[in-house]
TORKOL-4160 file (C-alpha; in steps of 0.2 Angstrom, whole numbers, padded with zeros to 4 digits, m for minus):
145
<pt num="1" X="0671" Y="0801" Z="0251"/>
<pt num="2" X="0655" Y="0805" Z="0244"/>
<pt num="3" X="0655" Y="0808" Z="0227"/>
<pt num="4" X="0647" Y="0825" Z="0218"/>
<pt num="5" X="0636" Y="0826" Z="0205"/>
<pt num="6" X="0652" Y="0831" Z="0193"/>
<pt num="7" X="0660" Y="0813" Z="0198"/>
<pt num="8" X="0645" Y="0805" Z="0195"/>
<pt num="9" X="0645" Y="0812" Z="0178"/>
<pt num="10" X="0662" Y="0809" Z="0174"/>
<pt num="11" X="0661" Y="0793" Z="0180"/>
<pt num="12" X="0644" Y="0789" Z="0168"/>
<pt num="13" X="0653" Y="0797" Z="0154"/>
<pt num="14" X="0668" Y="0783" Z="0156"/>
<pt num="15" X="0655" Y="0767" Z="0157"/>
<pt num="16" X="0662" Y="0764" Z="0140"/>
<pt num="17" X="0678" Y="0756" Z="0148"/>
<pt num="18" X="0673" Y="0740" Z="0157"/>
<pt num="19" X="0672" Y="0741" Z="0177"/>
<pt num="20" X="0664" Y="0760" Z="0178"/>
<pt num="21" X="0650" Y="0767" Z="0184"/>
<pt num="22" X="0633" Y="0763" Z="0175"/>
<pt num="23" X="0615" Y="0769" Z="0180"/>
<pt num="24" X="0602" Y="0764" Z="0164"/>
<pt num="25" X="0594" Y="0773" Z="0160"/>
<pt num="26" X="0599" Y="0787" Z="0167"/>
<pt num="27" X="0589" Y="0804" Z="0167"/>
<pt num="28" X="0596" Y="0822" Z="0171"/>
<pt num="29" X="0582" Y="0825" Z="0182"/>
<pt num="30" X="0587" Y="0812" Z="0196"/>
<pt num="31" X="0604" Y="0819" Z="0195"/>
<pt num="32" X="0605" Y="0828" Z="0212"/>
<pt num="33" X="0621" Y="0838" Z="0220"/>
<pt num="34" X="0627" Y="0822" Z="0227"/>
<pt num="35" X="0616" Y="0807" Z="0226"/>
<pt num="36" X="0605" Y="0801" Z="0210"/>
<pt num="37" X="0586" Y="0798" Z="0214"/>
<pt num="38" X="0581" Y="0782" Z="0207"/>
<pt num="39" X="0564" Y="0777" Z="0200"/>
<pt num="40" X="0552" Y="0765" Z="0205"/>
<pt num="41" X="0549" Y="0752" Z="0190"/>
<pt num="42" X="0533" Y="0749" Z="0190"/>
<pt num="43" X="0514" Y="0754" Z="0201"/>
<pt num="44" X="0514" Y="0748" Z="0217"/>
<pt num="45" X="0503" Y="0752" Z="0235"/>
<pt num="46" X="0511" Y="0750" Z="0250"/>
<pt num="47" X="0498" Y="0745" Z="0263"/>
<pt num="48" X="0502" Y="0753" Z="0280"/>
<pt num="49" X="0515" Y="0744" Z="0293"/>
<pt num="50" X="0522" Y="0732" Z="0279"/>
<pt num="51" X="0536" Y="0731" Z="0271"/>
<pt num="52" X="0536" Y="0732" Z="0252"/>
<pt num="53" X="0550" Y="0724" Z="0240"/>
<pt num="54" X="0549" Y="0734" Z="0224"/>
<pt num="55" X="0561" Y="0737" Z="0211"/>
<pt num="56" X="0572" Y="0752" Z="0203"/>
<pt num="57" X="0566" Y="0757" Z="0186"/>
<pt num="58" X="0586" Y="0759" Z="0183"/>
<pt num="59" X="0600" Y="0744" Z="0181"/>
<pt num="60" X="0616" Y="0750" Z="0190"/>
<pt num="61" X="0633" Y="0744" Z="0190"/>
<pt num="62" X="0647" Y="0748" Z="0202"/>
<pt num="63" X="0665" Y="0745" Z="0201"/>
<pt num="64" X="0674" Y="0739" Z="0211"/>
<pt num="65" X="0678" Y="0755" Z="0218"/>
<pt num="66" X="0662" Y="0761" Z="0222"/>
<pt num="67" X="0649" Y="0758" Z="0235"/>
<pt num="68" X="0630" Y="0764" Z="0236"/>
<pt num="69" X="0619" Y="0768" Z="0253"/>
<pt num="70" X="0600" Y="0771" Z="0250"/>
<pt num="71" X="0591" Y="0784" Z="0257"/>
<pt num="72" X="0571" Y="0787" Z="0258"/>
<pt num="73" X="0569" Y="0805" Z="0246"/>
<pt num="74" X="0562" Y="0817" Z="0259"/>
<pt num="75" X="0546" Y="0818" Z="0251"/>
<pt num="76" X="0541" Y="0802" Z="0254"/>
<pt num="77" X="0548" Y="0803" Z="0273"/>
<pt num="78" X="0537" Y="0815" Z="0277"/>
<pt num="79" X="0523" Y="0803" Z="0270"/>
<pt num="80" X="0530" Y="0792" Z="0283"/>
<pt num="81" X="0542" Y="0781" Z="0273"/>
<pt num="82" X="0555" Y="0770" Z="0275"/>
<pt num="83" X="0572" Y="0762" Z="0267"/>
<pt num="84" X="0581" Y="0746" Z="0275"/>
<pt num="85" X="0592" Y="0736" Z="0269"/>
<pt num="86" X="0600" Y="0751" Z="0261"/>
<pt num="87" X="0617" Y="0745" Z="0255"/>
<pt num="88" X="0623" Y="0741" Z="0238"/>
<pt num="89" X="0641" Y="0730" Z="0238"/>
<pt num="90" X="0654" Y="0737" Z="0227"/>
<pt num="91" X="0652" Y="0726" Z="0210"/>
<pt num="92" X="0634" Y="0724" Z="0212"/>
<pt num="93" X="0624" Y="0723" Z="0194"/>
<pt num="94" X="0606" Y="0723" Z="0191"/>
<pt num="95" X="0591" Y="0732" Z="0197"/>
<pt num="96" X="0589" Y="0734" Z="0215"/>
<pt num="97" X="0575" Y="0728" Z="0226"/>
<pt num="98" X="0571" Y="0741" Z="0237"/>
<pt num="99" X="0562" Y="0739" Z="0253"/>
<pt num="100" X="0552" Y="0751" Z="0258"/>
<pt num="101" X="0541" Y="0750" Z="0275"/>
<pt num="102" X="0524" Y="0762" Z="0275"/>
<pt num="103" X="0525" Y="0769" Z="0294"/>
<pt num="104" X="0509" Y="0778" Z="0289"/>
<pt num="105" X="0488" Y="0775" Z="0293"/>
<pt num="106" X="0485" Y="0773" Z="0276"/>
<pt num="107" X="0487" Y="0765" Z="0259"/>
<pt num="108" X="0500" Y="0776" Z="0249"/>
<pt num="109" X="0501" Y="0773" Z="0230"/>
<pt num="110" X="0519" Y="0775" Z="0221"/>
<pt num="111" X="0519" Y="0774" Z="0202"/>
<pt num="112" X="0529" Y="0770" Z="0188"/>
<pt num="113" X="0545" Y="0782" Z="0186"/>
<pt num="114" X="0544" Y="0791" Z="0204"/>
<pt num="115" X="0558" Y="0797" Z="0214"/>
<pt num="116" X="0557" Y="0786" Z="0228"/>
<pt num="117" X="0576" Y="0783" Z="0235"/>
<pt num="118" X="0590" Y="0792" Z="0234"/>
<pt num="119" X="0609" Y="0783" Z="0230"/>
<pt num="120" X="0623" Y="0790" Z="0237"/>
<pt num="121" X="0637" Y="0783" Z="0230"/>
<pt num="122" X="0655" Y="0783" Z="0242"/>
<pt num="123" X="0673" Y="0778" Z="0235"/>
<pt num="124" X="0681" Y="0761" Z="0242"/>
<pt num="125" X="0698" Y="0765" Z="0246"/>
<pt num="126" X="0707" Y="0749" Z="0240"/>
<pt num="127" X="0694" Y="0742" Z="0231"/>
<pt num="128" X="0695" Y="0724" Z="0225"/>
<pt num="129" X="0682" Y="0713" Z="0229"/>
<pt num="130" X="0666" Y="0714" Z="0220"/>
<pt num="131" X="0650" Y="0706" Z="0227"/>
<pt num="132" X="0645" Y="0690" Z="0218"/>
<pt num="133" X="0629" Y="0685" Z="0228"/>
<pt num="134" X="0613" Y="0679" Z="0223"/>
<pt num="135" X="0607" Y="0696" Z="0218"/>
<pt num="136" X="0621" Y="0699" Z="0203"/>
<pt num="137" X="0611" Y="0704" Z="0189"/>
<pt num="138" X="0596" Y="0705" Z="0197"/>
<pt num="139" X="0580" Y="0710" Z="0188"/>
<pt num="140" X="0563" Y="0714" Z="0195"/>
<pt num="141" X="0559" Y="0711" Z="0213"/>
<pt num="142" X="0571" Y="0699" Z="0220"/>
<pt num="143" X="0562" Y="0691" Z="0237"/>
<pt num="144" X="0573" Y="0687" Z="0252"/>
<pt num="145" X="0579" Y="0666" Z="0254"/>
């Protein structure tokens, strides 16, 4: 199940018990129906046919009972953007490193605080493993091994 933005909510509101849902800082304006548009955390180009690693603005933390796919916002698809490696492991902590490829001709600029990616965050029925990779409590852009 997918979770509305009233679970997402409810869920932010209960981060003060250990193990819940955390997006920080958090902005009313990413808040969508059902996902939360995260930021970019600093100025980036993205030259075209490459893939760029850059970072959320936001540190998120899921439970165990949460799990996260990442989706390109549609303004930035129709600039001819793309998301892979769009999965986030229940228990995950830190900022992500998003990948974004630039199927554009040119050059396309992204700056500090825009919506670039959606998260969508889906309930994990029976969820007790958390991840514990090399990417817990990540911060910045994380480069692949």
């Amino acid at each position: 199940m997918i979770l509305s933005s009233s679970e997402i909510m409810r869920r932010l509101q209960n981060s003060s018990n250990e193990g819940d849902l955390i997006i920080d800082p958090y902005s009313t304006e990413c808040q969508q129906p059902a996902s939360y548009d995260l930021r970019v955390g600093g100025d980036f180009v993205l030259p075209p046919g490459v893939c760029t690693l850059v970072n959320s603005l936001e540190r998120v933390e899921l439970p165990p009972d949460l799990a996260a796919t990442l989706r390109c916002r549609s303004s930035f698809g129709r600039k001819g953007i793309l998301v892979t490696a769009g999965f986030v492991d229940p228990g995950f902590r830190g900022q992500l490193t998003l990948c974004l490829v630039n199927m554009g001709t040119g050059h396309l600029t992204i700056r500090k605080f825009e919506r670039v990616v959606q998260m969508i965050l889906h309930e994990v029925t029976d969820g007790q493993k958390s991840y514990c990779g090399r990417y817990q409590d990540s911060t910045g852009v994380i480069e692949a091994r």
